[in-house]
N, C-alpha and C positions, 0 to 999 in steps of 0.2 A: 642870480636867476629869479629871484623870488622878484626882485622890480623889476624886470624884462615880464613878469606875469602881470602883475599891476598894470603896466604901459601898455599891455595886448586889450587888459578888460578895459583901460580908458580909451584906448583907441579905435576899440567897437562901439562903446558909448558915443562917441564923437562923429563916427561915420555916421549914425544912426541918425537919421528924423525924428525927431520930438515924440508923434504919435507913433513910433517902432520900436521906440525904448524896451519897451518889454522883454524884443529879443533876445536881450542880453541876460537877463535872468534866464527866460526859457533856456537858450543853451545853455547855461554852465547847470542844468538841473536834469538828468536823465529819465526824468517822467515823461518825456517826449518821446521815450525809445517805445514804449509800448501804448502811445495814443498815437492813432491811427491819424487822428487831422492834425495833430503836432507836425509829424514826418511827413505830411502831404505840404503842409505850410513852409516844409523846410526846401521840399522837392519844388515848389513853383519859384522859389527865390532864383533855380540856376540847377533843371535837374540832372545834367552832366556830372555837374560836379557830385551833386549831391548822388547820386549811382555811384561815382566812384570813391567818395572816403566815408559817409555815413557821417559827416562832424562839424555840427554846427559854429564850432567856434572858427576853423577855417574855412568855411563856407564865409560867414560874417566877415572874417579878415582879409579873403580874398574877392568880395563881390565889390563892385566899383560902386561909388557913394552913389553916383546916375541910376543905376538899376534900383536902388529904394526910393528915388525920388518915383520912377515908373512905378512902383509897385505902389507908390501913394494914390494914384490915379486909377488901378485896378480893383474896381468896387468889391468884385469876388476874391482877391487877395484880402483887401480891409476886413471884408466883413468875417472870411476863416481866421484872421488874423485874432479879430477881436470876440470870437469865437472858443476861440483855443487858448486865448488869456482869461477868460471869466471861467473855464474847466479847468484852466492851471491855479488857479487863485482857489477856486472852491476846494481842491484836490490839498492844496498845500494848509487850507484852514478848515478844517473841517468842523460842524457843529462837533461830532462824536466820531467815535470809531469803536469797531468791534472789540479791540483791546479797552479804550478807555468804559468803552461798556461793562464789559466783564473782570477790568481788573481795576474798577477807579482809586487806590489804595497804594499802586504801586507807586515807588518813588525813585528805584534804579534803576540806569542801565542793563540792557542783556547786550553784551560783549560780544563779540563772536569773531573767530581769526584765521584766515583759510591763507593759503600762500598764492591762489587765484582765483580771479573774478571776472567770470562773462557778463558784462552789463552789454556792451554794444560793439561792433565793429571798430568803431572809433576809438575803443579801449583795450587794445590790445595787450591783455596783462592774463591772460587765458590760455590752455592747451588744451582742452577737451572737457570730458565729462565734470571732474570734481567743480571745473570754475563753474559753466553754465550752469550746475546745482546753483552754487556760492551766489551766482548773480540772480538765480529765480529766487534763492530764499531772500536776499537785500531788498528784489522787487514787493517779495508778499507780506513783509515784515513792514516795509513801508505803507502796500493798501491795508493793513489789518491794524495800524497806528500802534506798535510795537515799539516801546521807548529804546530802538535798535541800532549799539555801533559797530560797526565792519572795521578790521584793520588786515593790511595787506600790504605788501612789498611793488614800487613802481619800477618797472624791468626798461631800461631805456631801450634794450632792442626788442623786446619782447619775447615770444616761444619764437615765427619764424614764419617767413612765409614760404609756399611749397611752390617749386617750378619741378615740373617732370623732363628733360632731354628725351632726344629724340628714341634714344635706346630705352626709355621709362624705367631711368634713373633718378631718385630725387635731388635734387639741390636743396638748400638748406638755405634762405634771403634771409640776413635780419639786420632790416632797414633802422636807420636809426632815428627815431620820435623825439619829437620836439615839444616839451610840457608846453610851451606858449603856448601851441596850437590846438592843444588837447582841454576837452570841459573838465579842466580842474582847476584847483586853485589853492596857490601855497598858505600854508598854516602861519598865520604869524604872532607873535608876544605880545603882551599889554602895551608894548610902547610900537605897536605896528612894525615891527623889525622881523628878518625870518627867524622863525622858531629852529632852534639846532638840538637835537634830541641827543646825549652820551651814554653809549653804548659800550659795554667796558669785554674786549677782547681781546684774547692774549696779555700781553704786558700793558695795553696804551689805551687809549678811550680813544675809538671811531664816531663821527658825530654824522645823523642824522639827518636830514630835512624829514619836512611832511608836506603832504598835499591833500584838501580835502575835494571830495569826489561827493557831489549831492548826487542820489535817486531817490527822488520822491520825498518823503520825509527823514528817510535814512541818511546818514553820513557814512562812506568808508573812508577811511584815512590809508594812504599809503606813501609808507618810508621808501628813502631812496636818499642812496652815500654821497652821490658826485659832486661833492662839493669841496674848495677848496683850503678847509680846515683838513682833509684828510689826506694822506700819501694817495701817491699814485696807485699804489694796487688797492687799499680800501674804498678807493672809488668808483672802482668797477666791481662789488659785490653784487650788485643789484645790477649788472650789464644784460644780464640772460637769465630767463625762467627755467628751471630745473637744470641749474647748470653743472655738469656734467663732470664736472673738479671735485673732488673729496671736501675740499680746501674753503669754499667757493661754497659747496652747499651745506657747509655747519654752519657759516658765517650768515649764510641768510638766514637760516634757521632762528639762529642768535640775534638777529635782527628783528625777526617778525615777531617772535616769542616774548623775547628780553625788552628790545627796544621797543614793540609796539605797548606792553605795560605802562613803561618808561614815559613814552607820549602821553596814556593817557594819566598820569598822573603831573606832568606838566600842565596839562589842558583841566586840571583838577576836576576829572571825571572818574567818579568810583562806581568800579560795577557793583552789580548784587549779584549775576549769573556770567560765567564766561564759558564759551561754548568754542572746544577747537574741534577744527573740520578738520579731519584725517589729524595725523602723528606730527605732521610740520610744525605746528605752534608750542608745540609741547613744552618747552622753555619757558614761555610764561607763567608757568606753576610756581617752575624753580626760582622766580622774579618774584613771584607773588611770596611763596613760603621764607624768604631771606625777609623781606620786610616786614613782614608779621613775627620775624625771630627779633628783628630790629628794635622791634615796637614790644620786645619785651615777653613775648611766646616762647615756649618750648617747641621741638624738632615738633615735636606728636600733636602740641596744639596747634602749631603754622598748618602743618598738614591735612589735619584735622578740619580746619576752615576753608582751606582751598580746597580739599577732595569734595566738603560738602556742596560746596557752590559750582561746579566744574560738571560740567556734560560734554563727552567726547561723541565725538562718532568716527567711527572707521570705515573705508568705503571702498576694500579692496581684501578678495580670498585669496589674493596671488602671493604669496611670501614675499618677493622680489617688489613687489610693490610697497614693501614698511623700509623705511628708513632705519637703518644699521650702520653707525661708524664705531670706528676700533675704542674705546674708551679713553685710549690714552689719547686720541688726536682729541677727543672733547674735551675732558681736563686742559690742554694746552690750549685752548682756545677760551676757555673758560676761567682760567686760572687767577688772573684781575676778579674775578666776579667771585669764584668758590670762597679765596684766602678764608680759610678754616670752616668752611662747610662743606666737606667731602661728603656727607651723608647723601646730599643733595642729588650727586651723581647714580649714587645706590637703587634709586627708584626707579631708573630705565634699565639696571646693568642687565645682561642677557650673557654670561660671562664673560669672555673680554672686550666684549660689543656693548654700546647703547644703543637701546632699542629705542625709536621714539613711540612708537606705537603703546611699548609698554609702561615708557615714561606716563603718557597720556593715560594711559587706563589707571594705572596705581595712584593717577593723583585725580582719578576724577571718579563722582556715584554714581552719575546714571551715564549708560555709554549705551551705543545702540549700535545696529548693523542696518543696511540702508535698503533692507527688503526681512521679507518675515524668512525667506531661504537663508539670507547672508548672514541671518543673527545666528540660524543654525549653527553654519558654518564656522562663523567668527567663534563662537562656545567651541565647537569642537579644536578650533587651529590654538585657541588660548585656555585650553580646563587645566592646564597644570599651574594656573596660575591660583586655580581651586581644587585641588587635590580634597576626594572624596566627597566633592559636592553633585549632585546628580544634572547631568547634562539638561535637562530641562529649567532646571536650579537656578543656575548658572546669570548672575547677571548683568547680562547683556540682552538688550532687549531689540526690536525691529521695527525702526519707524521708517516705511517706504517712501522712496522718492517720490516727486510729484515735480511739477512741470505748471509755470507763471502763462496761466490760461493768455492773458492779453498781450504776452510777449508773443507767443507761438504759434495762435489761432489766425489763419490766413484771413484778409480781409473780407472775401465773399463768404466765407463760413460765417463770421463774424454781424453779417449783415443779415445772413440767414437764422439766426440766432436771434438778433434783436428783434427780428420782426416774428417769428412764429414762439419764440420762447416768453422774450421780452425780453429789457434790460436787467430784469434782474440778475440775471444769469450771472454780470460781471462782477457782483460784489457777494454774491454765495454760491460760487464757484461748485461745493464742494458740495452741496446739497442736493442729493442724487433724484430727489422728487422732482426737482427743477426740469431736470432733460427729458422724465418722459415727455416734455411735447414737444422732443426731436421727431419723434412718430407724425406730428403735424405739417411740418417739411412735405413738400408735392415730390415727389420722387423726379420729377423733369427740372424743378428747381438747384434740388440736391445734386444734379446729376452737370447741371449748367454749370454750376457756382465749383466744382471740384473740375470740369473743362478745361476756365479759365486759371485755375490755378496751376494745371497741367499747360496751358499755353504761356504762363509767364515762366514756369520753372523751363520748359524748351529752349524758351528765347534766352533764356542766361545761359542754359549750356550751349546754344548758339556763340554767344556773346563769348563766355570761354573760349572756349576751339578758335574762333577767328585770330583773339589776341593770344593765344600761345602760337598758333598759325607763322602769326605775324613775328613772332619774336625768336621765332629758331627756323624762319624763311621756309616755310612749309608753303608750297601753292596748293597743294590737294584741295576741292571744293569739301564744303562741312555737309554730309548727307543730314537732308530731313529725315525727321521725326515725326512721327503718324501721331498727333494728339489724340486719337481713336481709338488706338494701340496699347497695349499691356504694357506699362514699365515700370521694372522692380527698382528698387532704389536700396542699393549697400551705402551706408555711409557712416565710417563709424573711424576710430584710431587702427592701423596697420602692427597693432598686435597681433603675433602668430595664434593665440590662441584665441581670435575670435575667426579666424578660419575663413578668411574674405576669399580663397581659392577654392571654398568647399563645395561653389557652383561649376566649377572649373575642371571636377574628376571628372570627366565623363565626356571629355571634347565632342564624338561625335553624337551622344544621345543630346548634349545642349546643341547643337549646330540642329538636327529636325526640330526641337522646340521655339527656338527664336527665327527659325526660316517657314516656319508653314506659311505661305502665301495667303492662304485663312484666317489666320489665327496670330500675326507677327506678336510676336515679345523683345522688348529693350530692356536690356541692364544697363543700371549706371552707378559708377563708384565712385565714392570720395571719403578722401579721409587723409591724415598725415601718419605717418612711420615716425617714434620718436628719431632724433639724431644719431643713438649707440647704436637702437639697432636695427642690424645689418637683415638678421630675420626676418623683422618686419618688413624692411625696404625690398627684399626679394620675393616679398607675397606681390606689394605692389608693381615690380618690377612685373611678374608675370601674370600680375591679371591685365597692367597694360599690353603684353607681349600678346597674349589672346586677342587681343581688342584688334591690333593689325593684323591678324592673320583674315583673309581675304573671305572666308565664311561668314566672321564676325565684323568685318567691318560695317560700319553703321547699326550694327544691332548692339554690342558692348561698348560705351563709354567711360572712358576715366578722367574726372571732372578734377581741375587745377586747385589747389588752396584752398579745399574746404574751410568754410570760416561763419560763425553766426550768420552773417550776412547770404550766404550761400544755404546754409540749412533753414531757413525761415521759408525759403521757397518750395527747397526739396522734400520737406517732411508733409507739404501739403501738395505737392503735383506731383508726385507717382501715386500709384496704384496700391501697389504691396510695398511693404518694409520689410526687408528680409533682414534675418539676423539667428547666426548659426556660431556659437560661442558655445568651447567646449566647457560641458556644464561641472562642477557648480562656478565656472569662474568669473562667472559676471553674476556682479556684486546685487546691482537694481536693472543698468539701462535707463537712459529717458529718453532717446531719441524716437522708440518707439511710441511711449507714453504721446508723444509730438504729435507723430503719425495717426494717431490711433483720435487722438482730438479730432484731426482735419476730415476723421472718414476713412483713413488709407487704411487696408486691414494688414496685419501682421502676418509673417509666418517665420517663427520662430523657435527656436528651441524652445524647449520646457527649463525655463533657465530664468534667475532676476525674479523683477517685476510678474513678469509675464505669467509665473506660476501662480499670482494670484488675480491679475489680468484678462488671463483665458478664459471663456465661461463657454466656450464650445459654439457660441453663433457670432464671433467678432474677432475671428481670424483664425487660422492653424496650428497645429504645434508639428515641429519637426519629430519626426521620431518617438521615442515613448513618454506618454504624462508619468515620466517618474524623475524624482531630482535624485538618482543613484548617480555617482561620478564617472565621470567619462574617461574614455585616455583615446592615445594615439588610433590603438586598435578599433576603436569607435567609428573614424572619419569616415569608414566606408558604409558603413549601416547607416548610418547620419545621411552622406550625398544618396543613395539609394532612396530615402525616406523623400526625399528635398526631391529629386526629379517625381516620384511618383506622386508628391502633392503637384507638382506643379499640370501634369500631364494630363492626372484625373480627375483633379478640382478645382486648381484654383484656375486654372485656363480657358478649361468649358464653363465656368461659373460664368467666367468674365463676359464670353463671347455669347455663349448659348441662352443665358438665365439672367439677363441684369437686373429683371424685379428683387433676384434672390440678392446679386451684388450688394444692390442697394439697400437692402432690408439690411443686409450686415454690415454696409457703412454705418447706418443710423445706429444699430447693434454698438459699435464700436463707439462712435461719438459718446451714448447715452451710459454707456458701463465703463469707458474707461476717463470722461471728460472728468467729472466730481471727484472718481473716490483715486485719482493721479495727479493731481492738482497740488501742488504749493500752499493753497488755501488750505488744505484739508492738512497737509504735511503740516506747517508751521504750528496749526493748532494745533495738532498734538503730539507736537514739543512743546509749548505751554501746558498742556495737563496732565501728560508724565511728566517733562523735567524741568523744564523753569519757575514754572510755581513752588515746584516741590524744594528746589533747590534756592528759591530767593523766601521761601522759610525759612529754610536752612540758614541762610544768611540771617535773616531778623533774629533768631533763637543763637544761632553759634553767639553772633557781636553783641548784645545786650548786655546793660551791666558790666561795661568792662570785658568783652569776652568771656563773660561765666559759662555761657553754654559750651564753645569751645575748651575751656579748661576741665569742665567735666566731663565731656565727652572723650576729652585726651586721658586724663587722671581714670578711667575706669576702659577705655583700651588698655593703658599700660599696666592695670588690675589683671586682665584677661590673662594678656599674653603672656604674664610672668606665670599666672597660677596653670593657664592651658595643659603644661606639660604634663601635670601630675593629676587632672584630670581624668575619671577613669568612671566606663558605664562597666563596674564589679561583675554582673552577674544580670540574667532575668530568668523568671521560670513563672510557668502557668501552670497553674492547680483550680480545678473547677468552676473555667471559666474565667478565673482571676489573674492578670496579669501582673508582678510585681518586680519593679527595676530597684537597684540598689546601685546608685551614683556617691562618689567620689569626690567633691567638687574644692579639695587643697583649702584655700582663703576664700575662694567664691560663696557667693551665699545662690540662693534660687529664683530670685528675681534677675541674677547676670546670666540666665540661662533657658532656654527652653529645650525639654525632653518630648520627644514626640514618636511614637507607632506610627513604621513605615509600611505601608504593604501595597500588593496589586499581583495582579500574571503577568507570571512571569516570562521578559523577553529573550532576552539571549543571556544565560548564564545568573547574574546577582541584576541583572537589569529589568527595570518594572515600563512596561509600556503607558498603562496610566494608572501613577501613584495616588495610593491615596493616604494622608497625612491626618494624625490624631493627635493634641498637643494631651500630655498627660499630665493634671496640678493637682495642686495640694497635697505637694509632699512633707512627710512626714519626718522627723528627726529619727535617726536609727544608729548615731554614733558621732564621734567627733570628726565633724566636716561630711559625715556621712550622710545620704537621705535614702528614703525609702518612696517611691511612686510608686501608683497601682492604677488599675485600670481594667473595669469590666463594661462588657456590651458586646455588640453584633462583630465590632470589627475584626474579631478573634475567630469568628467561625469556621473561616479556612486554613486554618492554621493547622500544619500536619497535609495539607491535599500538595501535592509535587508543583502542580501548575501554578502554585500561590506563593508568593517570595514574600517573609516575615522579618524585621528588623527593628530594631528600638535607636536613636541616634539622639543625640546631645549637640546643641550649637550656641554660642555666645547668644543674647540677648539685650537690645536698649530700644527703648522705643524711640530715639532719635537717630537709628540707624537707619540710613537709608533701601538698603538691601540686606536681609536678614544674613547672606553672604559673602556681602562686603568684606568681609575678615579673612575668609577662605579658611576658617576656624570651623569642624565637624567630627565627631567621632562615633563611630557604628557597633554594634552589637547584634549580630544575627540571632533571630530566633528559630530557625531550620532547623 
């Protein structure tokens, strides 16, 4: 395989014209996916083609040598040509970058490992939201020159493409891709040979390839089995994205985790931060902590150095969404890899389950939730993992999504931007001062430029309907679409619980809304139902069912194979973005964030993003501004909420008031463009946790690992002394508060004692604590001490409304999270 890839790159060099050469870098580099004259450059070589697969390197391997010899002759080819080479050269060399600026010091890699990645249509290695995260953060990691590697698993057939039958059933395609054809390129060894990566599973070692995938400055590398050193079944581990076998998905798990490590230490790349996206990578701890035992560590010092260096993020409130296998099927899969490290398993167990989600947390410091709601959340779904730490405590923190402005931003908006903003806009995305001169925008202009974006997303659902048309012998004509007209746009994953039928209660109050001969309204749906389920598949089953019913015909559509390539157009030509997930279950959302860029206003649950999104003049909220949880018995107050916005505001807005419309496009561009951005996102994961944690790195390994063996050597101080640990006694006498602690072998530097107080919420619970560390204690016996403590913060002490406590919690100032131990013990003073 890996010379069948060689012989593809030379045999496009060769087709190629001397002065065309370039081409061939440009493809195989995904910084074209989000420059606008790149993908114009690719579309006049052959824009058939190029509509239909998005992929330069088949486009180049399929174009006949005659067509470049023409394009040599077409002066305005040349000249975008060599246009789009001097922006790919400056972009790839840069004087400086916002990272080299701010961090010029650093010297490691930041690692990062997700199990999917949305780069482009032509990279079909994605299912929905987690990857097109995955791929905006690889995009912005790249513009901010982030010394950033990606690793990830290459799915030969990928997640799957969607056809609906005639009854709006889904079918399940998955086509099978051909790495020749695809912008990547195999990994190979110092002696030019393919690199084979071993990955030790079960009894026997499964071996690897790699492929690298350039965007922009970034490399992702993705593993993939099918190669002829392995059996037939280890070959197809990597056949399918979340694939659906027990069996099948430990094994990639073990793959992306274990072997993506594995790689990078073949390629002798050592991280200083490794970052897993959701619970799938979580293996590579367990990869990382056996080597560092190798090299001569204790269980608690390996641990110790991997937890520090390790940022997880979770990016799902839904249970069913964390990966759970039975433990023993892990160990048997693992069993080559544990030989005499069972501890290792201990770190996910969940009783007879491994949890990866828990794996990932217990081996990593800073962990986050992917909205300031979800971190709630996430604290509440995980506090027994911190027994007696107070839920605000708790940490896990909330760094919200955000959305790769130049991947997403249509190109009239894009033009409207440059010329009334300036260019700056593209490289400080996230600098919210920037947009107000969205307000400089002519309102006829704004109103043009969002037209035509509603006439090219038309003509692709056009384009749809014809070839499904065509392909299950449908003659029916495709009814037009009024680009003058109101159209909501659903397009999300056919999860039940993001409730794509909840437009649906109401057959006949939706039939007068979308039929006023005044005031016409179109829906349009798109999205996939995973494979299992069946749930899902009957939402979509009958919001097609609705679409034929002879009311709804031509006013509901349901659009084929939503895919990157498909939401680039959709999130900027509709009007509203509807989105009605029963709350708190959606984690951030970015499709909206999409929307909300182009102008399109939202209307949304108070759910996600959106709860810090909303500011009340750039879109709706369904139902009540409150994140209390929803259930079943919800659905109906919900579609109730949802028709009455639509009926008494967002409809008349549309038709009767478009100064107002447009006021709250610009609203929406200007408040949700900066502080939704990937720009804004990435950087701060560099000032919460990468910095913090490639400290951590320089301090743990110094010296031989001295950091890490102290930091272990006075954990295993703690833990043993914890138990006999005791806050004895406190009493207040005029004014004076005085605690009498217990602290076994502890001395008072491994400790801090602090007065908890505040009003009180529901029961022992404080709405907002206020915290007094209390020092210089005093010796009052053996192992004994005496704290005290006078001032203001005592005054309410005795009033019912006011909750009083004294508490004790481990101490080191190289701890990441005061926390992190789940080490606390209380003493009421009530």
């Amino acid at each position: 395989m890996a010379e069948s890839l060689r012989c593809t790159q030379d045999e496009i060099r060769k087709k190629l014209p001397y002065s065309l050469k370039g081409l061939a870098d440009l493809a195989y580099n995904y910084w074209w996916s989000w420059n606008r004259r790149a993908t114009k450059l690719w579309e006049r070589i052959d824009p058939e083609h190029w509509r239909e697969y998005k992929n330069p390197v088949k486009l180049l391997l399929d174009t006949p040598g005659e067509r470049f010899k023409e394009l040599l002759r077409d002066d305005d080819f040349m000249n975008l040509y060599e246009l789009v080479m001097e922006q790919f050269e400056s972009y790839m060399n840069p004087q400086s970058t916002w990272f080299s600026t701010n961090y010029p010091k650093w010297d490691k890699p930041i690692v990062y490992l997700c199990m999917e990645y949305g780069i482009s249509k032509s990279l079909p290695i994605y299912s929905g939201g987690l990857g097109i995260l995955a791929g905006d953060h690889v995009k912005t990691a790249s513009d901010l020159g982030l010394p950033f590697i990606a690793i990830g698993l290459l799915y030969k057939h990928g997640y799957f493409r969607q056809e609906i039958d005639r009854n709006g059933r889904q079918r399940e395609i998955f086509p099978e891709y051909r790495p020749e054809e695809m912008p990547l390129k195999p990994v190979l060894d110092r002696n030019g040979n393919r690199l084979l990566i071993e990955v030790p599973i079960e009894d026997r070692i499964v071996y690897a390839r790699a492929f690298e995938v350039k965007v922009g400055r970034v490399r992702i590398y993705l593993l993939d089995t099918d190669v002829p050193e392995n059996g037939p079944d280890d070959r197809t581990i990597c056949d399918y994205l979340y694939n659906a076998e027990m069996d099948k998905r430990i094994k990639q798990e073990i793959l992306l985790g274990i072997g993506g490590m594995r790689l990078l230490k073949a390629l002798g790349i050592e991280p200083g931060v490794v970052h897993l996206n959701e619970g799938h990578p979580a293996f590579a701890n367990l990869q990382r902590i056996a080597w560092h035992m190798d090299d001569g560590l204790n269980f608690t010092e390996a641990l110790s150095l991997v937890r520090g260096t390790t940022v997880f993020t979770t990016h799902t409130p839904v249970p069913a969404g964390h990966d759970r296998f039975p433990i023993e099927e892990v160990r048997k899969r693992l069993s080559k890899f544990l030989e005499g490290r069972e501890e290792l398993l201990e770190l996910g167990r969940e009783g007879d389950q491994l949890n990866m989600t828990l794996l990932a947390i217990r081996t990593s410091s800073y962990v986050n939730g992917v909205s300031k709601l979800h971190a709630e959340v996430s604290k509440k779904m995980w506090k027994d993992l911190w027994p007696g730490v107070p839920l605000n405590e708790i940490p896990i923190e909330g760094i919200t999504n955000g959305v790769h402005t130049m991947t997403w931003v249509h190109n009239e908006m894009r033009k409207l931007f440059d010329r009334y903003i300036g260019k700056v806009w593209r490289e400080h995305t996230n600098i919210e001062g920037i947009w107000y001169a969205v307000e400089r925008i002519p309102d006829e202009e704004l109103w043009e430029a969002h037209l035509e974006a509603k006439r090219q997303f038309i003509e692709l659902l056009r384009r749809k309907a014809i070839e499904r048309n065509e392909r299950l012998g449908i003659d029916d004509p495709i009814p037009a679409m009024d680009e003058n007209a109101l159209i909501i746009g659903f397009a999300r994953r056919f999860a039940t619980y993001k409730r794509a039928t909840l437009i649906l209660s109401d057959l006949e109050r939706l039939k007068k809304i979308l039929n006023n001969p005044e005031r016409p309204v179109y829906i349009v749906f798109g999205g996939k139902a995973h494979p299992m389920d069946e749930a899902g598949k009957e939402f979509l089953r009958r919001v097609y069912e609705v679409s034929l019913m002879p009311e709804f015909r031509g006013k509901i559509f349901v659009m084929e194979n939503y895919d990157m390539g498909s939401a680039r157009l959709m999130v900027a030509g509709v009007d509203v973005w509807l989105n009605n997930p029963r709350r708190p279950l959606e984690a951030s959302g970015t499709s909206g964030m999409k929307a909300g860029l182009n102008g399109v206003l939202n209307v949304s649950i108070y759910d996600g993003w959106w709860v810090e999104g909303y500011n009340g003049k750039n879109g709706w909220v369904i139902g009540e501004e409150t994140t209390e949880p929803e259930t079943e018995a919800d659905d109906a107050k919900d579609a109730e909420s949802l028709y009455r916005l639509l009926e008494e505001e967002v409809i008349p807005t549309y038709y009767e008031n478009r100064s107002r419309w447009i006021y709250m496009m610009k609203e929406s561009i200007k408040s949700i463009a900066p502080r939704f951005s990937t720009h804004r996102m990435v950087k701060e994961y560099m000032d919460k946790f990468y910095s913090k944690a490639m400290s951590n790195h320089i301090w743990l390994t110094r010296d031989d690992y001295s950091g890490a063996r102290e930091i272990a050597a006075w954990k295993d101080r703690v833990t043993s002394a914890w138990p006999k640990v005791e806050l004895r006694g406190a009493s207040v006498k005029d004014g004076k508060l005085e605690v009498r602690v217990y602290l076994d072998s502890l001395r008072p530097d491994d400790v801090k004692v602090e007065l908890y107080y505040g009003v009180r919420a529901r029961g022992y619970e404080i709405e907002k604590p206020h915290i007094v560390e209390l020092r210089h204690p005093e010796q009052a016996g053996e192992n004994e001490w005496l704290y005290t403590y006078e001032g203001s913060a005592l005054k309410h002490l005795g009033d019912p409304c006011w909750h009083y406590a004294v508490r004790i919690h481990p101490h080191h100032e190289k701890l990441p999270h005061k926390f992190l131990l789940g080490l606390v013990k209380w003493l009421g003073l009530d």
